[in-house]
Every structure is written in structure tokens, then in C-alpha cells.
C-alpha positions as CSV (number, residue, x, y, z in Angstrom):
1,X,0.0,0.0,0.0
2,X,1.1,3.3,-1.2
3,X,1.7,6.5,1.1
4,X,-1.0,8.3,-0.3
5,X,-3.5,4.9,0.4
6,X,-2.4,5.0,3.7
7,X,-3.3,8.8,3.9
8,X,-6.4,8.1,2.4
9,X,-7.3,5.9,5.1
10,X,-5.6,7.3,7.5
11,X,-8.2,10.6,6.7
12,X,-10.9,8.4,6.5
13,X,-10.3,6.6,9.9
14,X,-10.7,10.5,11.6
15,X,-13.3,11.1,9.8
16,X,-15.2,8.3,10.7
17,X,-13.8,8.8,14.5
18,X,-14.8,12.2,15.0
19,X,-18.3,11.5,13.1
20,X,-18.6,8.4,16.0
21,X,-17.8,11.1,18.7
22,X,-20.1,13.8,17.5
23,X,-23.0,11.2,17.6
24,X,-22.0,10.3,21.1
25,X,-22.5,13.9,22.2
26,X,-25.5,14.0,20.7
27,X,-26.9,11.1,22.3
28,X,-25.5,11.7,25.5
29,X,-27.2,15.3,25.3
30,X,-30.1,13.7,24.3
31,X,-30.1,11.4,27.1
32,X,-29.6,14.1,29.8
33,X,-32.6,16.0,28.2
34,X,-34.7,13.2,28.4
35,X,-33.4,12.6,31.9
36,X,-34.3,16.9,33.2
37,X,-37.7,16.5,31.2
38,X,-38.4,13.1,33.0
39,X,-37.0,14.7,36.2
40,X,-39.3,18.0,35.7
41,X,-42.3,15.4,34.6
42,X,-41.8,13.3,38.3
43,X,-41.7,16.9,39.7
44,X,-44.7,18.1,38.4
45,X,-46.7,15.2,38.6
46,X,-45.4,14.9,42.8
47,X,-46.3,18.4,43.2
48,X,-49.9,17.9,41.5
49,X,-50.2,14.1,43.7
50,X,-49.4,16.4,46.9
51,X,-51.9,19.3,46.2
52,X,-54.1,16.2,45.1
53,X,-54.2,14.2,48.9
54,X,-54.0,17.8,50.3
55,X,-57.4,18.5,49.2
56,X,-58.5,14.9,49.8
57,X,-57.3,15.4,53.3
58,X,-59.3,18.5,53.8
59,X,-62.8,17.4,51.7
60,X,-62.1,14.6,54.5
61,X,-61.6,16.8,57.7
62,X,-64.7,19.1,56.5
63,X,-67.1,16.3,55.9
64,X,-66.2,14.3,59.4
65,X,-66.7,17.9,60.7
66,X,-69.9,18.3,59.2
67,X,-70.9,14.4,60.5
68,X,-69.8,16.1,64.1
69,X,-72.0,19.1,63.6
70,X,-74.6,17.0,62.0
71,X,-74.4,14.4,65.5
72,X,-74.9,17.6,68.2
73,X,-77.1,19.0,66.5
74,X,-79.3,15.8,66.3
75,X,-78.2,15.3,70.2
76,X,-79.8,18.6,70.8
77,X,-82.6,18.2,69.1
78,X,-83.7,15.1,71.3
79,X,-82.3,16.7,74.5
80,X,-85.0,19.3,73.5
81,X,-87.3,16.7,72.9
82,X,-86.6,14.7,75.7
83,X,-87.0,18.0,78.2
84,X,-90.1,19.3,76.4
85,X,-91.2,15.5,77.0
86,X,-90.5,15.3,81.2
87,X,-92.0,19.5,81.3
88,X,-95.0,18.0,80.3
89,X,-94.9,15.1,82.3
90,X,-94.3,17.2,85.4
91,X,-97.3,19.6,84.9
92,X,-99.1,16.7,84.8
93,X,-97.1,15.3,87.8
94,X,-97.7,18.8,89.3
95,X,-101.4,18.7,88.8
96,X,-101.6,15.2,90.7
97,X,-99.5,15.8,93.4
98,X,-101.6,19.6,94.2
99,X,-104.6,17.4,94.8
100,X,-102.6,14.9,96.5
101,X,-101.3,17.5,98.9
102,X,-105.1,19.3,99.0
103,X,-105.9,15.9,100.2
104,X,-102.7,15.5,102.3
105,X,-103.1,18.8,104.1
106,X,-106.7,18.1,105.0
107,X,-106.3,14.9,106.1
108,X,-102.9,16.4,108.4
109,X,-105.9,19.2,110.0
110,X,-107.7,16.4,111.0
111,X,-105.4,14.4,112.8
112,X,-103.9,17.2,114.1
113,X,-107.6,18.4,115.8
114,X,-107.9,14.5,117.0
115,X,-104.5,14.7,118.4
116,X,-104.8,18.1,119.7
117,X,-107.8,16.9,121.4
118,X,-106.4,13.8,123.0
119,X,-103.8,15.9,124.5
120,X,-106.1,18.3,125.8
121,X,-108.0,15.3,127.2
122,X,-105.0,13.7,128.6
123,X,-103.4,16.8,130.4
124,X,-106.7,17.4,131.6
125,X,-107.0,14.3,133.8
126,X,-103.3,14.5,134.5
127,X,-104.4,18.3,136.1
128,X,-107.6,16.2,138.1
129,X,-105.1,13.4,139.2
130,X,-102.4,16.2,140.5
131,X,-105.2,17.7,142.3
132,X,-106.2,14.8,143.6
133,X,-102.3,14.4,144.9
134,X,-102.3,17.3,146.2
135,X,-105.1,17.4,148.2
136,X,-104.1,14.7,150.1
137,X,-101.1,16.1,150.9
138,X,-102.4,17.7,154.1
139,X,-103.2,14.2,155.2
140,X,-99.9,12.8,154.0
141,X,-98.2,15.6,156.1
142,X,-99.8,15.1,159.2
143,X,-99.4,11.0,159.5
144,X,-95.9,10.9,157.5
145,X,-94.3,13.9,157.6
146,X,-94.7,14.6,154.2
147,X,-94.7,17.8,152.4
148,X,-96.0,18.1,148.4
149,X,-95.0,20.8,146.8
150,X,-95.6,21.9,142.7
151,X,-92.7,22.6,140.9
152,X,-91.7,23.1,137.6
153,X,-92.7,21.1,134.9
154,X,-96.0,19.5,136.1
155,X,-93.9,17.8,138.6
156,X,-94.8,17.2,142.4
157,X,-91.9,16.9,144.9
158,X,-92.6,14.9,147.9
159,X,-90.2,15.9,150.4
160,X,-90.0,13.2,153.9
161,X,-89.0,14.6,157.6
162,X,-89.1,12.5,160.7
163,X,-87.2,10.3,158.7
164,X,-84.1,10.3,160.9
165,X,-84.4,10.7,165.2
166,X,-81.0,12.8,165.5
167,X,-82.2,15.4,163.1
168,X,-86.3,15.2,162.4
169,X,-86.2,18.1,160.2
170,X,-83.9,16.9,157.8
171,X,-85.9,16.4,154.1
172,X,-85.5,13.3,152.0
173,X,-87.0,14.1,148.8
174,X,-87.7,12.7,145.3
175,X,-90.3,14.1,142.6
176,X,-92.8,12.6,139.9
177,X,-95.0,13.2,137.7
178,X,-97.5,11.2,135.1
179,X,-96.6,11.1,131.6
180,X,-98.4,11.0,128.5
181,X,-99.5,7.4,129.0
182,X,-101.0,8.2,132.2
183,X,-98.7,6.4,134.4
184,X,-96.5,7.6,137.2
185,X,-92.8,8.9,136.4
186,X,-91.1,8.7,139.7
187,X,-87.3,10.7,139.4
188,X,-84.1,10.7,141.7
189,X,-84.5,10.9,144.9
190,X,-81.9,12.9,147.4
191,X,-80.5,10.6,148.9
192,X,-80.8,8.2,146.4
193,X,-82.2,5.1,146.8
194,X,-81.7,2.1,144.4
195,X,-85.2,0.9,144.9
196,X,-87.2,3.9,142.9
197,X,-87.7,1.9,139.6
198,X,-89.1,-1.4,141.6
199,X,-91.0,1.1,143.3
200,X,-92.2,2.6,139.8
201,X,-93.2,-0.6,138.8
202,X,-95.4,-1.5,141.3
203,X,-97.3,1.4,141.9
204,X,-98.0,1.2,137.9
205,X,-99.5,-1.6,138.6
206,X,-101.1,-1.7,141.8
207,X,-102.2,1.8,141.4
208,X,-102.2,2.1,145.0
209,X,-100.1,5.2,145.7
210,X,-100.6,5.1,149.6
211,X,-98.9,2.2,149.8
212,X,-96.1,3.7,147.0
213,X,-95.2,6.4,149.7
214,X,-95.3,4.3,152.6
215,X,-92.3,1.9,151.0
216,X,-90.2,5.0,149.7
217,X,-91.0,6.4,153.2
218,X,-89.5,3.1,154.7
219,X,-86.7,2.9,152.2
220,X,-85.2,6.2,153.8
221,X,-85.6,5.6,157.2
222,X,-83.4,2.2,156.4
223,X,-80.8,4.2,154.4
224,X,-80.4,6.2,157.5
225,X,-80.2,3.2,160.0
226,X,-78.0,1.7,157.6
């Protein structure tokens, strides 16, 4: 091969190199273009997927907002119900219980009249029976020593002397009275004497009150000889 054959293909050896490299650029340029457009596509298409679930998220948040609203609203509406519901049962309730209490209040008059009545009744024989007491008290004085005085309380006090020789006028006391139940309420006695509730006892059963005295009368003159 001659010198100028090997120019020849020498030239055409460059030629076909720098052709090669000039369609390399162009595809690599190519490449990297299709690369930012696919990069800028991505981008776009995030950016329009983001304002997408944004406005998903807040079409979500304003209709379970409007299911809250929507649930107190109902809740008020039977709350309203329900009150407007027990008003009118308790003007009706009302309306009962005014001729319930009419009836109540009458019916309270009445016992209170029978009651009012049964006192009167009782502390009028409890007065008789205390006059009776203490009109016998003269008696009582003379044969036992006893004195029978009122005192407060619709109470009598029986006070005892002659009870003790060394000192006659020395009182022994104790006071009763008759309750509501009409029997007799004997109280402490000075001194005391542990006797006063058997004593009690059987004069609210015996009824005999002459023979009452007589043992409290002996109870003391024993305490003192004791």
C-alpha cells in the first residue's frame, strides 16, 4: 500500500472517528434531556399528587366535621325533645300531686284536731289526778311527815322529815309526775335510793299510791339506819 493509500485511510479513519464522537455527544445530550424532562415530569406530577391528597385530606376533615355538627345537632334536638317531653310530664305530675297534697293537708288538720284533742283530754286528767295528789297532801303531812310541793314542769316533789331521830327536820326528797301514757314517772330521789324503779313498777301496777309512799318512806328511814 502506497503512502498516499495509507493517507487516504488514515483521513478516512478520523473522519469516521470524529463522526462516532459527535453522535455520542449527541446522544448523551439527548439522554440528559430526556433525563431533566423526565426529572421535571416526576416533579410536576409529585407536586400535582401532593396538592391532590391535600385537598382529599381537607374534603375529609370538613365532611367528618360536618358528621360532628350533623351528631350535636341531632343530640340537641332530642335533648329538646326529651325535656319538652318530662316539662310536660311534670305539669301533669304537678297537677296530681296539688290534689294529693289538698288531700294531704286536709287529712294532716284532721289528725292534728284528733291529736290536739287527746292531749287536751289527757293533760286534763293529769291536772284532776295532780289535784287529787295534792289534796291529800295535808293528810300525808300530818301522818308521815310529808310535804307536796308543785314545781316546775307538772312535777310534784314529795319531800319526807321525821325520817331520821338525830335530826327530824332533815328532808328526803324525790319528785314525779304522770306522763303522757298516764302512768306515774317517779325521778331521783336525794338521797338516792336504788329501789325507785321497783317502786315505779309496782305502783304502775297496783295503782295504790298510799302504799307507794309508805315503802319509799321506809326505804329512807333504812338508808339512814344503815
Amino acid at each position: 500500500m502506497g503512502e498516499d493509500e495509507l493517507a487516504l485511510l488514515n483521513q478516512s479513519i478520523n473522519e469516521f472517528g470524529d463522526k462516532f464522537r459527535n453522535r455520542l455527544d449527541d446522544n448523551h445530550s439527548q439522554v440528559l434531556g430526556l433525563r431533566d424532562a423526565f426529572k421535571d415530569s416526576m416533579k410536576a406530577f409529585s407536586e400535582k399528587m401532593s396538592l391532590k391528597l391535600k385537598e382529599e385530606e381537607r374534603m375529609t376533615e370538613m365532611i367528618l366535621e360536618y358528621k360532628n355538627q350533623l351528631c350535636k345537632q341531632n343530640k340537641l334536638i332530642q335533648e329538646k325533645k326529651e325535656n319538652v317531653l318530662k316539662m310536660i310530664a311534670e305539669v301533669k305530675g304537678k297537677e296530681q300531686e296539688s290534689e294529693e297534697l289538698t288531700a294531704k293537708i286536709q287529712e294532716l288538720k284532721e289528725e292534728y284536731a284528733r291529736k290536739k284533742e287527746t292531749i287536751s283530754t289527757a293533760n286534763k286528767a293529769n291536772e284532776e289526778r295532780l289535784k287529787g295528789l295534792q289534796k291529800s297532801a295535808d293528810l300525808y303531812r300530818d301522818y308521815l311527815g310529808l310535804e307536796i310541793r308543785k314545781i316546775h314542769g307538772n312535777k310534784l316533789q314529795f319531800i319526807f322529815t321525821s325520817i331520821d331521830p338525830k335530826n327530824p327536820e332533815s328532808p328526803y326528797m324525790f319528785s314525779m309526775s304522770i306522763n303522757e301514757a298516764k302512768e306515774y314517772e317517779v325521778y331521783d330521789s336525794s338521797p338516792h335510793l336504788e329501789c325507785l324503779a321497783e317502786f315505779q313498777e309496782k305502783v304502775r301496777k297496783t295503782n295504790n299510791f298510799s302504799a307507794f309512799l309508805a315503802n319509799i318512806r321506809k326505804a329512807f328511814i333504812a338508808k339512814v339506819h344503815n
